[in-house]
Structures are given as C-alpha cells and as structure tokens.
N, C-alpha and C positions, 0 to 999 in steps of 0.2 A: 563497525563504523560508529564514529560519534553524531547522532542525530539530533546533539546541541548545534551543530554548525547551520541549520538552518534558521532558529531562532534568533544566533548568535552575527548575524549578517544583514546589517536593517535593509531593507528593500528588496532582499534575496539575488542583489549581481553584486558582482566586487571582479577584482581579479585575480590570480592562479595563486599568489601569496598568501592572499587571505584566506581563498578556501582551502588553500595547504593546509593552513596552522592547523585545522581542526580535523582536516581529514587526512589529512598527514600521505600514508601506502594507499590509500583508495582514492586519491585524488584523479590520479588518473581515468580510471575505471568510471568513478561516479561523474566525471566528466563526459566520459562520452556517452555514460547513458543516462544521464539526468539533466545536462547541463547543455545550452547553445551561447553561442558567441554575440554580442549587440556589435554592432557597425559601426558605433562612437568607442574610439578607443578613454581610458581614466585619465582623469583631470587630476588628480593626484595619488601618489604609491606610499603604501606605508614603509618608513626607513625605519629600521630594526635597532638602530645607532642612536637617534635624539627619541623617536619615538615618533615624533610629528609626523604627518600626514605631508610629503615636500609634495612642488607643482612640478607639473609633467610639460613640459615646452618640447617643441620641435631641437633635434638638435642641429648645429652645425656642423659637428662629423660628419652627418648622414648626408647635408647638399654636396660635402666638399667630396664627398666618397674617394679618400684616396685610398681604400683599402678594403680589404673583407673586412675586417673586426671595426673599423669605421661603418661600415656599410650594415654593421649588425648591429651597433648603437645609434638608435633612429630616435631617441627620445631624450632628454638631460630631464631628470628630476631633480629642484631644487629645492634645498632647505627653506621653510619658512618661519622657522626659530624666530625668536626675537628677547636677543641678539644671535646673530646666526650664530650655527653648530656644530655643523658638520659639512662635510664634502657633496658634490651632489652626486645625482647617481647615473652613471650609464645606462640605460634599457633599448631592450629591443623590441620592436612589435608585437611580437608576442606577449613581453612581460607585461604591456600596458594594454591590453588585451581584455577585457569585459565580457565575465561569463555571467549568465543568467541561467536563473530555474528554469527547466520547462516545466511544467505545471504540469500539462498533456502527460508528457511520457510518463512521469511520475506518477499521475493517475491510473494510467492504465495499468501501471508495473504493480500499483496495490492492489488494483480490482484483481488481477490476476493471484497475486499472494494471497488474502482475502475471501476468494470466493464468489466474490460482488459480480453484479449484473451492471457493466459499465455505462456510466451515464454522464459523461461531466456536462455541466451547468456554470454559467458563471453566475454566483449570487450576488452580485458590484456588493458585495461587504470585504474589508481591507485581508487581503491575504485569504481570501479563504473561499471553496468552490464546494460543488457538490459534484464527488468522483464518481458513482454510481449506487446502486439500492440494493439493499439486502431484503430475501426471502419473497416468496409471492405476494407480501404482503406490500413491497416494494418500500420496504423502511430508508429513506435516506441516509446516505453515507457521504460525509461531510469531511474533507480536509483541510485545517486551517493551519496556519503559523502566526503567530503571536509573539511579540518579545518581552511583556509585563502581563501582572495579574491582571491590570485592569482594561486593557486589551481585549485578552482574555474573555473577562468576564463580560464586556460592551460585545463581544462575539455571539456570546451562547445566550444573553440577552433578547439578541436580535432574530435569533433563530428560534427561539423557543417564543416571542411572539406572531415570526411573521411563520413558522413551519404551523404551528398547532398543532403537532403530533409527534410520536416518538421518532428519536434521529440519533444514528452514531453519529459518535464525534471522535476523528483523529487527530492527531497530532502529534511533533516531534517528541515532545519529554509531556512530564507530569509537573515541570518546576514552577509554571505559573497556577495551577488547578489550586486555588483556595475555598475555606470553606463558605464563602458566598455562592463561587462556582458551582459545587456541590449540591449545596439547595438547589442553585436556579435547574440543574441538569433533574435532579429527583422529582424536583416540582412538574418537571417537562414529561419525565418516565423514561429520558436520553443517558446513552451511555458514553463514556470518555473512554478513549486507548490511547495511551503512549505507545508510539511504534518505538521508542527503548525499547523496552519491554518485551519487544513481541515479533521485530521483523531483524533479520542479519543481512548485514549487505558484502561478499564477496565476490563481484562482479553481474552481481544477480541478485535481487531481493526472496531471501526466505522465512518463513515464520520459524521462529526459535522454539516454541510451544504449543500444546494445543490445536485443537483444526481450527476452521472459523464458524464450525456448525458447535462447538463449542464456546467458542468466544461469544459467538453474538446467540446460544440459544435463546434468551427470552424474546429475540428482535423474530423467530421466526413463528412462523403462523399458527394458529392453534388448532388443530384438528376436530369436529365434532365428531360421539360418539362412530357414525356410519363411517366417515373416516377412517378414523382409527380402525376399524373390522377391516376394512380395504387396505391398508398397512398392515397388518397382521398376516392378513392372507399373500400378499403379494410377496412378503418377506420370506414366507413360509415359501411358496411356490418357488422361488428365486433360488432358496438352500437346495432345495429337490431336486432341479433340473442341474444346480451346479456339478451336485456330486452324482447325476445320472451318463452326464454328458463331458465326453473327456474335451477339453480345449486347451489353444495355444493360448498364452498371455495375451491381454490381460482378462481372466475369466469376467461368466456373467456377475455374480456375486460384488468382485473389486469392484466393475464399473456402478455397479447398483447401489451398493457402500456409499463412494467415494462423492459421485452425482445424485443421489438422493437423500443423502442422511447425511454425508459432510455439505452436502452444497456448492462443487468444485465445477469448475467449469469445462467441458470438453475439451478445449485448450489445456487446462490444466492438470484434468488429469492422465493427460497425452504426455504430458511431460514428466507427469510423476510414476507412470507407467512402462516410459519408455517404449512410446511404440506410435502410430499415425491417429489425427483426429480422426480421418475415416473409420478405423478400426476401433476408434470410442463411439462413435455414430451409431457403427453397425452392429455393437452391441446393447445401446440404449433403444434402437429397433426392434431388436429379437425380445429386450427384457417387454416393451408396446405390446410385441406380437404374442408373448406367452402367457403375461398378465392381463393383458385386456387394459392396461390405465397406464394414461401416458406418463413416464418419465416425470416429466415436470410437473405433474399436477401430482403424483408422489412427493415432490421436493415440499409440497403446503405441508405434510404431513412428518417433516422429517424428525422434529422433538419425538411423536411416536413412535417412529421406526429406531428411532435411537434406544429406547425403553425399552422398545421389543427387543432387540439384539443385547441386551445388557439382560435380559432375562433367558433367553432362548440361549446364552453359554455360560450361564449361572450355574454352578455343580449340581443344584438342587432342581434345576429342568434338564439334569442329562437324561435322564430315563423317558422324557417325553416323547413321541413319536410324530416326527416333524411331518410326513404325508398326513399324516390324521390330522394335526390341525389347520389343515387346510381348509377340511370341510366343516370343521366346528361350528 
C-alpha cells in the first residue's frame, strides 16, 4: 500500500476517486477498515478530462426518475473551465460520496502492530494525536500527517516544547523530515518512523521488519543492576521449566519472548500464535506463578532480557548449564 495517500489528500476526506488514485487494489479493503463516510455528500469531483475540479448539482435525471440508470445518476457534475471544456458528468450517490480517516481505528490498528499500550489523546495540534505509549516508562507515541516540511517541522516544534520528554513520532513517509526536523527531534532525544518503511497493509496492517522491541529499544526502560539479576534468573528459569514440561502451543517460553522482551500485546500475540487471548493469559500467569515477578514489571526490563537471550544461544554459551545459573 502507498502510505503517500495520506499526505497526499489535504484534510484527509475526499472521495472513492481520489483515494483510488493512490490506493488503487486496497481501496476497497483500506476503506472499510480505515475509512467512514461524512453525511455531506462533495461539492465538486475531480474530471480525469479538463482536469478541473467540475461542481456537483442535483441532477434532473434523478427528480424526473424515468428509469433505473436515471435513477442511478443522482448528481450532474459540471465543468468549471473557463472557457468551458468538457461534458459534465453523470454520478451516483455513491460517486459523490465523502470518506474520511478515522483516526480511532487507525490508531488502534498501529498500537496493535506496534506493540503500544493504546492511549489516543487528542493533542488540538493540526493532524496529529497521541496513539498510545511505549514501554513502562510510558514514552508517548505520537501519529501525525503533515503535507510540507514546514508543517512538519511547526509539529515536532510543538511537541518537543509542550511534551518535554522523549516521544515517538509516526508518520506516513519520510518526504517531509528535513534537517531542521532532525535537530529539533535529536535535541528532544524523539525518534521518527515512516510507517513506509515498516508497516504492509493487505487487508490487515503488518510490520514488514523488525519487532517493535527492536525498533523502539532506546524508548524502553532501563533496568538497574538488581533488575537485571531478576531478568537473568527469570529467563533462566522460564528455559528450564520450558524444556522440563511438555505443552500444547503456544509454550511458556513463546509467550515469555514475545510479552516481555518483544513487548506484544496479549491481543497480539493471540494472533501471532494462533490460538485464544485466554490461553496468552494463562500462560503469562503460570510464567507470575513460577517466577515469582509479574509479567509486566519483567516488560521494564526487556533491553536486558534481550541481551541475555542473545548470549544464552551464542555458540560460546552452549556449554553453560542453564539450571545452575539460576542460582548464580
């Protein structure tokens, strides 16, 4: 999916021609889950012929209804050339038809992609909310759309004064982020994503790369020393009982992984699992009940637990004796 199309549509409603051009085979699809209908139908259709923008009138077909295909052209758009240009155009209800972003859904569809702890906020700055927060440390996660650099940059302005702390920042492309932008995000400690980049949409939004315990690791918490010893042990423990205790999908381990070191959400990785959120639940219970530390206060710690598994399957810690470091 082209994730120019929303840049590319000032005030984010138009209708079903416009957001074709861009979204061409997902138009459908990203309609019905991205998109609602406004109750005023367009004042004027783009004509593919002069180019102009013609006006949208009531037609007379439509009172005089002597037909279905009368009765289907409810609108006359007319050329506003000057000197006129073309013909005008038949449309039907539909065609003049007004779809808008929903914001909402879209939100939640990232936080879910993402990893995020759903939060939206409206910040009343143009186009642009707060979707939800990453890690324990509840780092804002920020969705805007922009259609210029300096847009753009009057955005991250505004939020690197009024947040005063570190904040993801999304959005559709990278084509506005210049090096002013740069500074001001560096200056903040804030990170940019182009979901180009990084999300696929085939009826469904997926990350193309990467977890999001990778994308956003500097956003997540930083463990102290004791920490970290509670990470080590708990990770240790987790491998022991995994390969002690036979189970159905999805083992303690996946969910341990996937919910404390990627940072996925029950929801999520219910569906990355293929199998009930209950059944994430009541694994992330037994992992409470055999650790002794809950789940989520594991998730502060998850950069270490990341370490530690990149060490503990390193060839040069194959020899190490995973019950013993438990009690180390």
């Amino acid at each position: 999916m082209n994730w120019q199309v929303l840049e590319a549509i000032r005030g984010l409603n138009a209708v079903s021609a416009i957001w074709g051009r861009h979204l061409s085979e997902h138009l459908e699809p990203f309609k019905r889950a991205f998109l609602v209908s406004q109750t005023e139908t367009a004042k004027y259709f783009p004509c593919e012929e002069c180019g102009c923008a013609h006006e949208v009138t009531s037609s007379p077909l439509a009172e005089e209804k002597k037909s279905t295909s009368a009765r289907a052209a409810s609108f006359r758009a007319v050329c506003t050339c000057d000197p006129w240009n073309c013909a005008d155009l038949m449309l039907s209800e539909e065609d003049v038809r007004v779809w808008e972003l929903n914001w909402t859904k879209l939100a939640r569809a990232l936080c879910e992609v993402f990893g995020l702890n759903p939060k939206f906020t409206d910040l009343h700055i143009h186009q642009t909310a707060q979707i939800g927060s990453w890690s324990a440390d509840a780092v804002p996660a920020i969705l805007t759309v922009q259609v210029d650099s300096e847009q753009l940059r009057e955005v991250i302005c505004e939020l690197a004064a009024r947040l005063r702390q570190r904040f993801i920042l999304l959005s559709p492309t990278s084509r506005h982020l210049d090096a002013r932008c740069h500074e001001i995000l560096s200056n903040a400690a804030a990170g940019f994503f182009a979901l180009e980049n990084l999300v696929s949409f085939d009826g469904s939004l997926r990350l193309m790369r990467r977890s999001p315990g990778e994308l956003f690791a500097r956003f997540s918490a930083q463990p102290k020393e004791v920490e970290h010893d509670v990470a080590r042990r708990a990770f240790a423990l987790i491998q022991t009982l995994d390969s002690e205790n036979e189970m159905k999908p999805p083992t303690l381990l996946a969910v341990f992984r996937l919910y404390c070191i990627e940072e996925l959400s029950a929801d999520h990785i219910a569906r990355v699992q293929h199998c009930s959120k209950s059944t994430v639940i009541g694994r992330l219970n037994m992992i409470r009940d055999r650790t002794g530390v809950d789940p989520q206060d594991l998730r502060k710690v998850s950069a270490s637990l990341k370490k530690i598994e990149e060490e503990m399957t390193d060839s040069r810690a194959s020899h190490i004796h995973r019950k013993k470091m438990i009690y180390v």
